[in-house]
N, C-alpha and C positions, 0 to 999 in steps of 0.2 A: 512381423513387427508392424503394429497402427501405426499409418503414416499421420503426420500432426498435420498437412495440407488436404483439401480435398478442393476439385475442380481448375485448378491454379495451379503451376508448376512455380513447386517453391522457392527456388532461385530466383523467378521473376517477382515474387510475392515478398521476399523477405528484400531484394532491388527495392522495388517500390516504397515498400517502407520504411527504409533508410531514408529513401530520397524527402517522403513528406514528414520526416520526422528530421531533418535538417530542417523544411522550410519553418518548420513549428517552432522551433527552435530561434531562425530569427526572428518571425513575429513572433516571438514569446518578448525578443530582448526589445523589439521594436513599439510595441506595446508600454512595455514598461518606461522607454522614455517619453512616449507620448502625454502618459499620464503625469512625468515629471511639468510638463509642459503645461497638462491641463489645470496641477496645482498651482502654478503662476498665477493662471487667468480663467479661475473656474468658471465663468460667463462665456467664454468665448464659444463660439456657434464652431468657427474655423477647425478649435482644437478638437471638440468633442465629435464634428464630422468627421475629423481624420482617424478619430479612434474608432468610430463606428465603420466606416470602412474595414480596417481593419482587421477587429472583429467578426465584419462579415468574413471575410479573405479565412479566420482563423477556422469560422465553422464549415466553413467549405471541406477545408484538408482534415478538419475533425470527421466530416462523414465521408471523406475520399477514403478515410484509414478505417473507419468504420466497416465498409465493403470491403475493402479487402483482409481486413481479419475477419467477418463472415465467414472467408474459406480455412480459416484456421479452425480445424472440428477437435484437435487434442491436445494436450502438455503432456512431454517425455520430461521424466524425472529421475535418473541414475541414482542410486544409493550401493554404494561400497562400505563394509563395514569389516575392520579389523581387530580380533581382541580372543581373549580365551574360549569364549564364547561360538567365534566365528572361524573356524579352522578348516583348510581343504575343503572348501567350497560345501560346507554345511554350517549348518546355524543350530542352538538352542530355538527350540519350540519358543517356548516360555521367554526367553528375551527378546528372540526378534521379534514375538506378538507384542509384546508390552509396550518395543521402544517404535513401532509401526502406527500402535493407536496413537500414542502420543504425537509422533510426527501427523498423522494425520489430525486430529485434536487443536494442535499448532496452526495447520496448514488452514483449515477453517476458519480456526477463531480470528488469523489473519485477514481471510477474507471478507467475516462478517465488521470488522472494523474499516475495511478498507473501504466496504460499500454502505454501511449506515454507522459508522462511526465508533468509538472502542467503549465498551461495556466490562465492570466486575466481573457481572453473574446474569444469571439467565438464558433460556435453552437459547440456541443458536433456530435460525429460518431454516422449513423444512426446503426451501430454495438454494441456500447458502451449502445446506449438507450434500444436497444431488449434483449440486455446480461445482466442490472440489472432492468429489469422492474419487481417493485414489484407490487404483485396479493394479494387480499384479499382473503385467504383461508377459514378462520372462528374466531370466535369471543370467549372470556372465561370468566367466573364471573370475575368482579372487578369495580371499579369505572367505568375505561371502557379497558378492555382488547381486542389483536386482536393476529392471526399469518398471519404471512405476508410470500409468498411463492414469492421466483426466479428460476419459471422455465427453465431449460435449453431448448432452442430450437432444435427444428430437423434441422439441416444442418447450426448452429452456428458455424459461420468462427473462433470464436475468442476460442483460451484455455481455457480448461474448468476449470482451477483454476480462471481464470478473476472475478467471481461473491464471490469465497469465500474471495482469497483476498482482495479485493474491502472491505468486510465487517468487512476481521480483521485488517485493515487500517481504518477502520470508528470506531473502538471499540480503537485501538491504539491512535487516535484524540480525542476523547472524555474522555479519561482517562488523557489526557496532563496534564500536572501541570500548575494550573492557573497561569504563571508567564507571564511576558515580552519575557523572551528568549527564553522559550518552545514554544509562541503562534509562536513568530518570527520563528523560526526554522519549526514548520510543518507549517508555510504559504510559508516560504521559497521551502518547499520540494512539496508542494502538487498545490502550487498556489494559486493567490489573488481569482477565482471562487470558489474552494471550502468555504476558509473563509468565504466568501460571505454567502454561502449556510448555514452554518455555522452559523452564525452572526443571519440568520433571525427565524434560531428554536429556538436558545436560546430568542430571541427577542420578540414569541410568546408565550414560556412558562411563561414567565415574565408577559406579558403583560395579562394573562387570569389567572396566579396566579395557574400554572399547575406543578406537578410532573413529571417527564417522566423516564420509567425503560425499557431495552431492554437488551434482553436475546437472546445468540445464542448459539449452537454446532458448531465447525466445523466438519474438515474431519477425523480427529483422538478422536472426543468424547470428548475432551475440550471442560470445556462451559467458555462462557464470559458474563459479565456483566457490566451494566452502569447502574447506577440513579441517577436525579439530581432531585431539589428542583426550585422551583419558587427565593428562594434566591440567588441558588446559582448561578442560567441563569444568573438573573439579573445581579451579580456581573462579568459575563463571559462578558455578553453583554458592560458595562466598558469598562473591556481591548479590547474586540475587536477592539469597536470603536477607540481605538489607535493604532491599527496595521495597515498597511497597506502594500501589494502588490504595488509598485509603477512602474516597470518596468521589464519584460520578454523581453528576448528576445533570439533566437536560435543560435550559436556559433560554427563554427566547428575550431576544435581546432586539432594541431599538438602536438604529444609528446610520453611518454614509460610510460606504466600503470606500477605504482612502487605497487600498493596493492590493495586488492578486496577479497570478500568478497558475498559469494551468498547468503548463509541467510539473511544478515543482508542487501543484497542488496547495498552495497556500494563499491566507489572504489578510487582512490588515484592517482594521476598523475602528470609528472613532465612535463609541457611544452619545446615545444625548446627556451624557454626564460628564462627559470630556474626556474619558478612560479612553485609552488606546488598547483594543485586544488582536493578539493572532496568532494562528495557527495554521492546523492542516484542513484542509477540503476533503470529504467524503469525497465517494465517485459521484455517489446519490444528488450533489450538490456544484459538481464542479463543471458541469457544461454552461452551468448559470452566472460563474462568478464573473466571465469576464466582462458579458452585458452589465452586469451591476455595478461597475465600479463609477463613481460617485455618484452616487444613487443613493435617495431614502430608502433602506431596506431594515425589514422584521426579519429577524434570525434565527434560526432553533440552532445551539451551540449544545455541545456535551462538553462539559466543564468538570477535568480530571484531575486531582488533588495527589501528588506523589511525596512520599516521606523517602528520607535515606536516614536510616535508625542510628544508621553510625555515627553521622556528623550531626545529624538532628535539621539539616536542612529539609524543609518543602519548596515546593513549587509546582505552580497552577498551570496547564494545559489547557488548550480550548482545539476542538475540533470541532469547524462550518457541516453539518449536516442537512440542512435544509434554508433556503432563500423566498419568503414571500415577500416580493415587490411591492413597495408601495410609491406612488406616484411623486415625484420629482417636483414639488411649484414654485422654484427657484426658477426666476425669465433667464434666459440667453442671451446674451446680446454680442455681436461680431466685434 
């Protein structure tokens, strides 16, 4: 079996990062009130040192986690699958290839959102395909069990959280709440491609009368889980077909990040038209956002337009891909 640690013993590696994913945690929350603070008295010298400290304190534990997921070289990905299909530890050829691409499909399209933001259409980075290309590692009792390995490549351009996130973004999707405004909201945030992707596993489970369970660790020894029923696809596949992606498109935008947010990847913004916009943070954009916050900043935003056909509602998504700084010439004063 590929061990998902190299160099590190992962008991102390996935320790660690519990630990600095606590301290993130509070300066995440400590952050946020600081900046309640700096909205009192946006001049104050006082407050916005205390957040640039901070700040600093925050990029520290961002590249202390950074090094040590370095030693993370793979993602183990468990897929159990029960159904006519899948009986005594054999599978259809022809289903389990169909509903494999598509999981991988998914698993991609996931990624190419999560790192430059959610897109309709268009080929996926030939970076994006080789960073979550999943491998059949080995196979386990069950109807028809498998572990599915993403190995990190040698001389991968991209971060090497790219492949974890990607999968707890794919576990975060699949756990949505079967509603209208949930499905709307992550098609909104992830784009009408993943849906897509999306639409056709549940489409296959249904249609072959399949169960489907997937199991993972991340990088602190958390496990996650999903399983869903042949019923319940079915019932997914429903609402999908009422959602809809109808329009993307890329925005650069003028204005002062009022709030943000790096865990949770989000941020807040007040145009120079007075318009309040927010959303999700790429990854591509999101080591940037905490420095910026109120700050004159230029934005490139993907701005996602979602229908639900059945009710005839819309609504508008904006996901932060990109930050260029422009210079602050508002004086300080203590």
């Amino acid at each position: 079996m590929t061990s998902v640690w190299s160099g590190i013993d992962p008991n102390v590696a996935e320790q660690r990062l519990r630990a600095t994913g606590r301290r993130l945690i509070e300066l995440d929350e400590a952050l946020a009130s600081q900046r309640a603070l700096i909205q009192t008295k946006p001049n104050s010298f006082a407050f916005s040192l205390g957040y640039e400290s901070l700040v600093q304190i925050q990029q520290r534990l961002l590249t202390e986690r950074s090094n040590l997921l370095a030693h993370r070289v793979a993602e183990r990905l468990d897929v159990a699958i029960d159904g006519a299909s899948f009986l005594k530890d054999g599978a259809s050829v022809g289903t389990l290839g169909t509903l494999l691409i598509r999981l991988q499909k998914l698993y991609s399209s996931i990624a190419q959102a999560v790192t430059q933001g959610p897109t309709l259409r268009g080929p996926l980075s030939n970076q994006i395909i080789s960073a979550t290309e999943l491998r059949l590692a080995s196979t386990f009792p069950s109807s028809f069990g498998m572990s599915l390995i993403v190995q990190r490549a040698q001389g991968d351009l991209l971060p090497s959280y790219v492949p974890s996130a990607a999968l707890e973004r794919l576990f975060s999707l699949l756990s949505t709440d079967q509603t209208p405004e949930a499905i709307m909201q992550v098609t909104g945030e992830l784009g009408g491609r993943v849906l897509n992707h999306y639409l056709h596993v549940a489409n296959i489970l249904r249609r072959t009368d399949s169960s489907l369970k997937l199991e993972w660790s991340d990088s602190e020894g958390i496990k996650h889980y999903f399983l869903t029923s042949a019923k319940q696809a079915s019932e997914l596949v429903t609402l999908l077909n009422e959602i809809k992606a109808v329009e993307s498109v890329t925005l650069k935008i003028s204005g002062r990040i009022v709030g943000a947010s790096l865990l949770r990847s989000r941020f807040e913004m007040t145009t120079e038209d007075g318009q309040v916009i927010e959303g999700k943070v790429s990854e591509s954009a999101l080591r940037d956002i905490g420095a910026s916050f109120g700050k004159n900043v230029t934005v490139e935003v993907d701005k996602t337009t979602v229908n639900d056909h059945r009710s005839g509602d819309a609504k508008t998504y904006y996901a932060l891909v990109g930050i260029d700084q422009v210079e602050d010439s508002t004086s300080q004063s203590s």
